[in-house]
mmCIF file of the C-alpha atoms, coordinates in Angstrom:
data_MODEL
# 
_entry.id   MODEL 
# 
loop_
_atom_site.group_PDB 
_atom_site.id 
_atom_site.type_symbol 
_atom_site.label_atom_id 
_atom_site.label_alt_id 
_atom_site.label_comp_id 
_atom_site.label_asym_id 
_atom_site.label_entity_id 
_atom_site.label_seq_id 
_atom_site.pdbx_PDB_ins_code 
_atom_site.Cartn_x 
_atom_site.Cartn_y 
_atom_site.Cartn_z 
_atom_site.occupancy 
_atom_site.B_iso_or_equiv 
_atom_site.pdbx_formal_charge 
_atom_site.auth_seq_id 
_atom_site.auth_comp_id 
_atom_site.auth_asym_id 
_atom_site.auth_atom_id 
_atom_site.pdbx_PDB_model_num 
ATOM 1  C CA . UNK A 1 1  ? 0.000   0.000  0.000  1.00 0.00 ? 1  UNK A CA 1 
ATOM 2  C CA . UNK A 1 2  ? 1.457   3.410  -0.694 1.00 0.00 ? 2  UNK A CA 1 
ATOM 3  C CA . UNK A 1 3  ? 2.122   5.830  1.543  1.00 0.00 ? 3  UNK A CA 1 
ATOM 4  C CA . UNK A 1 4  ? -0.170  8.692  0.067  1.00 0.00 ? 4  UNK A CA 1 
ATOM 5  C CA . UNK A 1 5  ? -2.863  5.966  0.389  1.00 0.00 ? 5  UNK A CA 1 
ATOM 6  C CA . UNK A 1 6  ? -2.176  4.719  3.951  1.00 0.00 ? 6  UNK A CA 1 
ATOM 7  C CA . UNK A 1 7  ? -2.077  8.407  5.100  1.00 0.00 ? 7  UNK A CA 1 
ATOM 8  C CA . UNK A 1 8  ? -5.714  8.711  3.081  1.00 0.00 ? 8  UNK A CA 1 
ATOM 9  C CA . UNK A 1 9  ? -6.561  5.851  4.993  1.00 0.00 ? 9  UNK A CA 1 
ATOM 10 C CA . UNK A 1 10 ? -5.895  7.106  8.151  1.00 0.00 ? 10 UNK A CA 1 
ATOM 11 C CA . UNK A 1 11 ? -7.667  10.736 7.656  1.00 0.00 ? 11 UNK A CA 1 
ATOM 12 C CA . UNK A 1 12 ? -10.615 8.510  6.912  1.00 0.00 ? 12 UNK A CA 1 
ATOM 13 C CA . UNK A 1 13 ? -10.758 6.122  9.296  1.00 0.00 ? 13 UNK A CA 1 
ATOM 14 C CA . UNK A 1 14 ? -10.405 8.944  12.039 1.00 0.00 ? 14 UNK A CA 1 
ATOM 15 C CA . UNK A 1 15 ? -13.245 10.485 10.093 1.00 0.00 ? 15 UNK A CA 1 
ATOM 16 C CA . UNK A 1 16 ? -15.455 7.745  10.806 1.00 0.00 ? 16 UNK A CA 1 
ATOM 17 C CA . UNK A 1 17 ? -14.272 7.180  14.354 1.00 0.00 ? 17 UNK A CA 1 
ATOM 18 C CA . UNK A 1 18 ? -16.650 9.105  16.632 1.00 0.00 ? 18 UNK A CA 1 
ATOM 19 C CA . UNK A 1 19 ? -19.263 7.101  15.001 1.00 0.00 ? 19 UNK A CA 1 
ATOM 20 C CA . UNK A 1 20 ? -20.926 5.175  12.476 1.00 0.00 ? 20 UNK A CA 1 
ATOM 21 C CA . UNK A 1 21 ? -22.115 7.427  9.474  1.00 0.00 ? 21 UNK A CA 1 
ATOM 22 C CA . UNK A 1 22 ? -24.710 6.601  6.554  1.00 0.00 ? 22 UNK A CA 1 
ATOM 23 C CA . UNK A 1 23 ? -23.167 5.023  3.577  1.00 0.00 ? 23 UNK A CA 1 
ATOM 24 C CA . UNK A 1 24 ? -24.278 8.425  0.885  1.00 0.00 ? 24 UNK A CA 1 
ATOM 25 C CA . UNK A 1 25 ? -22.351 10.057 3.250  1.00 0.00 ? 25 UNK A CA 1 
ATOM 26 C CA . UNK A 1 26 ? -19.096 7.937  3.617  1.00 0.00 ? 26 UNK A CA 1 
ATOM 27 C CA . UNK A 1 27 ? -19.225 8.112  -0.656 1.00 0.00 ? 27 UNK A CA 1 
ATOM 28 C CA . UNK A 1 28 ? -20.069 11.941 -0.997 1.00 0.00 ? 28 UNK A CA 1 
ATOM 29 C CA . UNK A 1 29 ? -16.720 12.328 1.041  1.00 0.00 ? 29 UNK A CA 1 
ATOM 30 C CA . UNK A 1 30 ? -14.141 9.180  0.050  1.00 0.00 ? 30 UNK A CA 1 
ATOM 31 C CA . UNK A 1 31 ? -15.602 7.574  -3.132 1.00 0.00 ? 31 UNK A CA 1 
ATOM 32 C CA . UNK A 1 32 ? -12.792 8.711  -6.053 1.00 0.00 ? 32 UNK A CA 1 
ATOM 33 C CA . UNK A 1 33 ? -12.776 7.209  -9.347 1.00 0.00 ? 33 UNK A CA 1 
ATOM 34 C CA . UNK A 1 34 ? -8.691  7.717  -9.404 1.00 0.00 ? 34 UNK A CA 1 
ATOM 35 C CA . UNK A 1 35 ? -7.101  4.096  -9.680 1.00 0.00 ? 35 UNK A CA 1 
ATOM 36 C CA . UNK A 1 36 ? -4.241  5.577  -7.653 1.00 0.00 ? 36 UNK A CA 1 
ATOM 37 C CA . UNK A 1 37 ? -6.541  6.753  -4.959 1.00 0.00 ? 37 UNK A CA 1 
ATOM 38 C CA . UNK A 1 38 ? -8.498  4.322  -4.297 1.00 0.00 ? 38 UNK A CA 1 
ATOM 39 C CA . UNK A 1 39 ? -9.514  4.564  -0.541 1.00 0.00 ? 39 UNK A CA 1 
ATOM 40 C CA . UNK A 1 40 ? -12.289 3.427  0.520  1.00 0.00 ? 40 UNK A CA 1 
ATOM 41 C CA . UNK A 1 41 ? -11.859 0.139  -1.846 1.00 0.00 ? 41 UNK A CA 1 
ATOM 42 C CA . UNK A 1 42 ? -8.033  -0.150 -0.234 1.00 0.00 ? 42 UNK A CA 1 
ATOM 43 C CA . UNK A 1 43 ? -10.486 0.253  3.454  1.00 0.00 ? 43 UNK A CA 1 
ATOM 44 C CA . UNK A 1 44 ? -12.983 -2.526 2.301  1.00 0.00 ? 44 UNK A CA 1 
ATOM 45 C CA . UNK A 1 45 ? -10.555 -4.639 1.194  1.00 0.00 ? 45 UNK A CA 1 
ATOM 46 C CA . UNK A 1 46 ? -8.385  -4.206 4.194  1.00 0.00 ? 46 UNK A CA 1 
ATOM 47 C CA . UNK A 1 47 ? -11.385 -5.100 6.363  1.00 0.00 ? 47 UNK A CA 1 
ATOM 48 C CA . UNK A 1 48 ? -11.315 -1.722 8.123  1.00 0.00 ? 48 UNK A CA 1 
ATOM 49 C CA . UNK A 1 49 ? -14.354 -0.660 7.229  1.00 0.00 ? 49 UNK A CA 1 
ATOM 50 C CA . UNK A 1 50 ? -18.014 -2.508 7.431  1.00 0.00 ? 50 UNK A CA 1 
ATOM 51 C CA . UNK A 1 51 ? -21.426 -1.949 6.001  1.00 0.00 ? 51 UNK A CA 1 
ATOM 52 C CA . UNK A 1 52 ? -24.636 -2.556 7.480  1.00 0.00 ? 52 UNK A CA 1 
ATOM 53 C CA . UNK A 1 53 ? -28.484 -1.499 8.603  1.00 0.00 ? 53 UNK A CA 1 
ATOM 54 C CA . UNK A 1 54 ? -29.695 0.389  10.960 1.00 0.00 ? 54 UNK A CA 1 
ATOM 55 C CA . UNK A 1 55 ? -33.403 1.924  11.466 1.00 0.00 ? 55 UNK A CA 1 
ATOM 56 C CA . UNK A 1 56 ? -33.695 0.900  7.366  1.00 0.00 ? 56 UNK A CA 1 
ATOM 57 C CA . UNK A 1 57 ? -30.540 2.773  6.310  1.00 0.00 ? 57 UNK A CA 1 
ATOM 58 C CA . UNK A 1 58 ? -27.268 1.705  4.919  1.00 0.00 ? 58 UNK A CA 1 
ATOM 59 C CA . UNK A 1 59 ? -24.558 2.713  7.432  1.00 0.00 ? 59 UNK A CA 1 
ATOM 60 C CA . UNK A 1 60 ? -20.556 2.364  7.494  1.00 0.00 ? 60 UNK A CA 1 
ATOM 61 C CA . UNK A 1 61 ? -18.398 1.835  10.578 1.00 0.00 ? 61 UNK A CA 1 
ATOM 62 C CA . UNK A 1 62 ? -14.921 0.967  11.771 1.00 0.00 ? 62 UNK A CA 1 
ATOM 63 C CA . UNK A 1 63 ? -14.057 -2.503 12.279 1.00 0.00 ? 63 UNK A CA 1 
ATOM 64 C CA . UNK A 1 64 ? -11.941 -3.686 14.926 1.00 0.00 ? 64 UNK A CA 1 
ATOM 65 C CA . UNK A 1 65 ? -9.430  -4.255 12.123 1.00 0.00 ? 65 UNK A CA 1 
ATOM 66 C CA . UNK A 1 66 ? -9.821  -0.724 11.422 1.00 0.00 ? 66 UNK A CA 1 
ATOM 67 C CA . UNK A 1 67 ? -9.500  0.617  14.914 1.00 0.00 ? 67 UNK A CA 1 
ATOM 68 C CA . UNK A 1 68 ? -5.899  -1.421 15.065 1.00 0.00 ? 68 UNK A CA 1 
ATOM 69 C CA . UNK A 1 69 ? -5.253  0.094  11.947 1.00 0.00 ? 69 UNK A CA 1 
ATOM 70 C CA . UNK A 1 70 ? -5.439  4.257  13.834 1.00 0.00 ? 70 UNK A CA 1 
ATOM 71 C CA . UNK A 1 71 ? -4.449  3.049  16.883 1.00 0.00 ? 71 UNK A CA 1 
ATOM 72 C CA . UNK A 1 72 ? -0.597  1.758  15.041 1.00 0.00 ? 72 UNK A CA 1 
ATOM 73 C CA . UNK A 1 73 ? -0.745  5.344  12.598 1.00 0.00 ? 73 UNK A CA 1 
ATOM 74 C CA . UNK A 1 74 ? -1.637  7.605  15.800 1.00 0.00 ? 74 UNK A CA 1 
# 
């Protein structure tokens, strides 16, 4: 993983760690159609982030994967 993209990584996995936000959300903000910057794909992959429902809505939220990944970058 590249540098540029762990450093992405980390800006948005402290982005989503207060809490869980809704899934337009998450891609209004980190959804890039760049091959090189491919973020939330590298964070899916990775098993850092995860998607579910909650009160009929599509949310995203850390994983503990994800929460190991800040608490090694911080």
């Amino acid at each position: 993983m590249s540098e540029v993209v762990n450093s992405l990584l980390r800006d948005m996995l402290t982005w989503l760690a207060p809490g869980d936000r809704p899934y337009t959300e998450v891609m209004e903000a980190w959804r890039t159609n760049c091959p090189r910057l491919t973020v939330w794909e590298e964070a899916v992959e990775q098993g850092f982030v995860a998607q579910f429902r909650a009160d009929g809505r599509l949310m995203v939220g850390l994983t503990r994967a994800g929460e190991e990944f800040l608490a090694r970058r911080n």
